[in-house]
C-alpha positions as CSV (number, residue, x, y, z in Angstrom):
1,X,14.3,-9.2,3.7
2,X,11.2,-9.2,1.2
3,X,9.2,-6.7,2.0
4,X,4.9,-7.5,2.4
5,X,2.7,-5.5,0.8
6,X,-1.4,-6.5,1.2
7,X,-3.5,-5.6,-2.3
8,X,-6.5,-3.9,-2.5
9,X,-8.3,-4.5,-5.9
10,X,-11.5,-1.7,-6.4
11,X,-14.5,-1.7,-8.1
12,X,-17.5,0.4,-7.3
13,X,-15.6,1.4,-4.4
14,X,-15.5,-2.2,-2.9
15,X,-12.7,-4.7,-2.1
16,X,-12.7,-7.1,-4.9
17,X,-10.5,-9.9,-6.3
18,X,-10.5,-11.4,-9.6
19,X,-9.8,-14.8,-11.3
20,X,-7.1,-14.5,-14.1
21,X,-8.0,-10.7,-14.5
22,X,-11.3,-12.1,-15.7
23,X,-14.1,-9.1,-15.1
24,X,-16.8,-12.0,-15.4
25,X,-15.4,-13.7,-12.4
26,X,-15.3,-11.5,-9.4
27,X,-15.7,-11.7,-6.0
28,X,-16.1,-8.9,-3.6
29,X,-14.5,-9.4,-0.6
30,X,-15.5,-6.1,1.7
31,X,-17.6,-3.3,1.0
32,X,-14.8,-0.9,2.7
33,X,-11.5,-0.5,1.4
34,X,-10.1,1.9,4.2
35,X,-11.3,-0.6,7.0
36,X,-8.9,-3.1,5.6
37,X,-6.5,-0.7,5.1
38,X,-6.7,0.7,8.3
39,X,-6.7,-3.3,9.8
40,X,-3.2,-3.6,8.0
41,X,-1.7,-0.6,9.0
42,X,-2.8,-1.6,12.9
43,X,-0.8,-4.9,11.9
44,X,2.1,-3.1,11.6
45,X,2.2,-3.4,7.4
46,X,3.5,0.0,5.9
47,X,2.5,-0.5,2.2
48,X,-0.7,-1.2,0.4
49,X,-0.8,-1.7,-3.6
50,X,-4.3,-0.3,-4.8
51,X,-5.5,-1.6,-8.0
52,X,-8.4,0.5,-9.3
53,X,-10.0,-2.5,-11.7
54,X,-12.8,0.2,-13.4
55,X,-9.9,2.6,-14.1
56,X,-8.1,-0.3,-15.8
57,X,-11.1,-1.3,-17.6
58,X,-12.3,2.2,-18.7
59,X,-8.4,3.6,-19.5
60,X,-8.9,6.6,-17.0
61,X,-8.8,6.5,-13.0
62,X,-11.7,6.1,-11.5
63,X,-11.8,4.5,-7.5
64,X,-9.7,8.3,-7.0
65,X,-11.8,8.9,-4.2
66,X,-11.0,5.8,-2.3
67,X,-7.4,6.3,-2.9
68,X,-7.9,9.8,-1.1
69,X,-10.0,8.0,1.9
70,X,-7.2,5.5,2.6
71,X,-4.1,8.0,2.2
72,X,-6.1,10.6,4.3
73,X,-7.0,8.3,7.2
74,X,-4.2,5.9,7.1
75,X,-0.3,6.9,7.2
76,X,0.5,4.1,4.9
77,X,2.6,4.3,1.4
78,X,0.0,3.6,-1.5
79,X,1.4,2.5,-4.9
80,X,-1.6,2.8,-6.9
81,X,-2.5,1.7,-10.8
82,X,-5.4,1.4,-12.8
83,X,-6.4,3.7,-15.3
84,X,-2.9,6.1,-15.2
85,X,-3.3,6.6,-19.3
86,X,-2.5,10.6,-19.3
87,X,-0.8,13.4,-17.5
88,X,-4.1,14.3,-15.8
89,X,-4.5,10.6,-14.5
90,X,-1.1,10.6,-12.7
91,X,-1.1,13.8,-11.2
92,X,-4.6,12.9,-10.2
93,X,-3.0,9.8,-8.3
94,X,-0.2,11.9,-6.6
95,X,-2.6,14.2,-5.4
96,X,-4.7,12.2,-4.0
97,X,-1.6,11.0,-1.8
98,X,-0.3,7.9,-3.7
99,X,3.1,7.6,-3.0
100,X,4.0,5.6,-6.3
101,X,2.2,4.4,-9.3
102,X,1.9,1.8,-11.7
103,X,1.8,2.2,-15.3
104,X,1.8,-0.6,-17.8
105,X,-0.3,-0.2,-20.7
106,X,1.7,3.2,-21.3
107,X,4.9,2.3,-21.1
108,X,3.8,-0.3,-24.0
109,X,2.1,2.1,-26.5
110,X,3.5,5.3,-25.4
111,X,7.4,5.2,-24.5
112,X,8.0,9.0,-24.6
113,X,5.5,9.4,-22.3
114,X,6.2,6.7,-19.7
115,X,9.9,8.5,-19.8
116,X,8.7,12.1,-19.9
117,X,7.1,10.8,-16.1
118,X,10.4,8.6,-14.9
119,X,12.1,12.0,-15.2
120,X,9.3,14.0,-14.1
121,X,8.5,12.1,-11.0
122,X,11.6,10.1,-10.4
123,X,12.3,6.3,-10.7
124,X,11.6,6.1,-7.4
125,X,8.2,7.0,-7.4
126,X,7.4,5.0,-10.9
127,X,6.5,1.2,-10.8
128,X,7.0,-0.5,-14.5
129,X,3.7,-2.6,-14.7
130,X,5.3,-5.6,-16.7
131,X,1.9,-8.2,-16.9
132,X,2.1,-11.3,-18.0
133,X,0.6,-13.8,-20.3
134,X,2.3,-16.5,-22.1
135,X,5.7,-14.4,-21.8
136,X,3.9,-11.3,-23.6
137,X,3.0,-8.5,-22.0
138,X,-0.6,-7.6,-21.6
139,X,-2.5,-4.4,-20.9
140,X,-5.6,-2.3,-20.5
141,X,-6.8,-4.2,-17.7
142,X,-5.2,-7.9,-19.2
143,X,-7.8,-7.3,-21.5
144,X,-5.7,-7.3,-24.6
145,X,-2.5,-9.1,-25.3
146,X,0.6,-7.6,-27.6
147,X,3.6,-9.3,-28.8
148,X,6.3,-7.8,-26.9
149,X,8.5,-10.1,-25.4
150,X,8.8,-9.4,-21.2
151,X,12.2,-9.6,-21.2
152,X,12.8,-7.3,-24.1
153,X,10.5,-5.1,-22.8
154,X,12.1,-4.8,-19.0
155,X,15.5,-4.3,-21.4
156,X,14.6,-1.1,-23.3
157,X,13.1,0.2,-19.9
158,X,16.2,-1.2,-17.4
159,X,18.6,0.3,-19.6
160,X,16.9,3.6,-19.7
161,X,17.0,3.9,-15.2
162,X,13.4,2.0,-14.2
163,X,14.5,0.6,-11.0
164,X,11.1,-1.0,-9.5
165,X,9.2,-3.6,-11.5
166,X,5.8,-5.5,-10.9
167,X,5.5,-8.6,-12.4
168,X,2.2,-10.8,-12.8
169,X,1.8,-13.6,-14.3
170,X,-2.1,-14.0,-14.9
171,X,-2.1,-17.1,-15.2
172,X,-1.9,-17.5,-11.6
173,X,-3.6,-14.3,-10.5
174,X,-6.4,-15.7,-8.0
175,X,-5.5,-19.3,-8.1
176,X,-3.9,-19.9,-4.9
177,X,-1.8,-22.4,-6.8
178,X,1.7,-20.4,-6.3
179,X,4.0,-17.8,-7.5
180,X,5.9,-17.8,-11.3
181,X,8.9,-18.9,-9.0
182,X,10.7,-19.8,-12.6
183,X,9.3,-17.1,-14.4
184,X,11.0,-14.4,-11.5
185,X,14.0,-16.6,-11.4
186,X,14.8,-15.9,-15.0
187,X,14.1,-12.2,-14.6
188,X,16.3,-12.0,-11.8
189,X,18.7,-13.6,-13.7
190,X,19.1,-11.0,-16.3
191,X,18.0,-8.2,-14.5
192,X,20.2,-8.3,-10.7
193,X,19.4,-4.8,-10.3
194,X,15.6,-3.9,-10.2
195,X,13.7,-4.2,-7.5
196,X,11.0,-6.8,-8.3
197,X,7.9,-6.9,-6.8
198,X,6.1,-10.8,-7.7
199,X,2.1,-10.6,-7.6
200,X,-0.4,-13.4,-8.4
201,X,-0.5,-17.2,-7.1
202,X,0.5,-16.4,-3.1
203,X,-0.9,-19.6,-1.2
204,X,0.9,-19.5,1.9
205,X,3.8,-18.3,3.5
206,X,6.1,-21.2,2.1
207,X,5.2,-19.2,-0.9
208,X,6.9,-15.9,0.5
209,X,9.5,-17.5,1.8
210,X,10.1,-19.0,-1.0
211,X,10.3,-15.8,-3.5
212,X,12.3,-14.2,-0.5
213,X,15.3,-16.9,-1.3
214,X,15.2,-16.3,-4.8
215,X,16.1,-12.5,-4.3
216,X,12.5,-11.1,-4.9
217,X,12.7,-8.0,-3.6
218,X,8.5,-7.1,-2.5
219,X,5.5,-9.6,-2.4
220,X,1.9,-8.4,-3.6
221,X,-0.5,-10.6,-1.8
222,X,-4.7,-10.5,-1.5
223,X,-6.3,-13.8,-2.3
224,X,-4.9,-15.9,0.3
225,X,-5.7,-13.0,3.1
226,X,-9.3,-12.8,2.1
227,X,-9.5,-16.4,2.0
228,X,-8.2,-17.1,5.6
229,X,-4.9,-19.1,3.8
230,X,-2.8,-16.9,5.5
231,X,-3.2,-15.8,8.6
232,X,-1.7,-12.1,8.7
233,X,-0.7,-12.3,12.5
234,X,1.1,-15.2,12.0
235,X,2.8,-14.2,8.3
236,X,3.8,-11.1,10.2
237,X,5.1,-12.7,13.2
238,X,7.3,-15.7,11.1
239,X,8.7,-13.3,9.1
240,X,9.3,-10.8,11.8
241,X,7.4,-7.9,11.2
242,X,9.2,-7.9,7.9
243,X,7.0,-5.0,6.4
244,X,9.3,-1.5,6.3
245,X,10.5,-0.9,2.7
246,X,14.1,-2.6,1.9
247,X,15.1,-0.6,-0.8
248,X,18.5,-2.0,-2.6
């Protein structure tokens, strides 16, 4: 069963969502993060991904104290990125009650540090940010693009014990137009093993259903919440309650 996890993007402490990670095009959505946390938890949704955009922007966490509102008030598991660039960032994160983190832009310009954490904090509690644009990875807020291959990168890491994997492919981050069903296809493909977690394009809950048959193994969704294309009640209810944590 894939498991459902609702997004929270911050900046300035308000529920935003961006258009192809573009900073210019924003819209904010609610001017309370914990209220909609709070509304999924009631819901019966036991995850939230929290995306502090500033901290992404600026290479240092930011939103920290909305992190700590949400995990303080709410019993939910947080996986939270955005700005993890140091040692002080992530302990930061995990103190502030995350429950797992996303780093990207490290594990691309400082390996030795991205491991020194998988064996501090455990594989478990690390999520391999693996962003997407024209099958490179970006990072720093997919505000630069480098030349290293996705699936060469996922193979260094795979082979070295990262077990969970989020994978966006910009180009359809805030479109509504669907999920990289080809691009998570041909991940799968090579790596059976991860967990993957597919973010960006969610329209519906065809779309869901659809990722679920190709093996995906979580669902970051936002957009198409905030924009009344899915109705949470009835996702929730179709794919029956299908929110706990399916780890492989």
């Amino acid at each position: 069963m894939i498991e459902l996890v609702p997004a929270i993007d911050v900046i300035d402490g308000k529920c935003v969502r961006l258009t192809k990670g573009d900073y210019n095009n924003k819209t904010t959505y609610n001017d309370s993060p914990l209220d909609l946390a709070i509304r999924f938890e009631s819901l019966g949704f036991r995850r939230l991904h929290m995306v502090d955009l500033e901290g992404a922007k600026s290479k240092h966490v930011v939103n920290i104290e909305t992190l700590k509102k949400i995990t303080d008030s709410t019993n939910l598991k947080v996986d939270f990125g955005g700005g993890i660039k140091t040692e002080d960032d992530i302990k930061l994160a995990f103190d502030n009650g995350a429950s797992m983190v996303t780093v990207g832009s490290v594990a691309v310009t400082h390996r030795q540090l991205f491991m020194k954490w998988l064996d501090q904090f455990g594989a478990e509690r690390i999520i391999l940010g693996a962003d997407v644009r024209n099958g490179k990875v970006s990072i720093n807020g997919w505000k630069e693009d480098t030349t290293e291959d996705i699936v060469s990168f996922l193979k260094y890491y795979v082979g070295k014990g990262v077990k969970n994997v989020l994978c966006t492919d910009i180009s359809k981050d805030g479109m509504l137009s669907g999920p990289a069903f080809s691009l998570y296809q041909s991940i799968l493909a090579s790596f059976p093993e991860i967990n993957l977690i597919a973010s960006g394009g969610v329209s519906n809950v065809d779309d869901i259903k659809k990722l679920e048959e190709k093996g995906v193994h979580s669902v970051v969704f936002g957009k198409a919440i905030y924009e009344d294309r899915i109705n949470i009640e009835t996702l929730v209810g179709e794919l029956s309650c299908r929110t706990e944590t399916n780890n492989k």
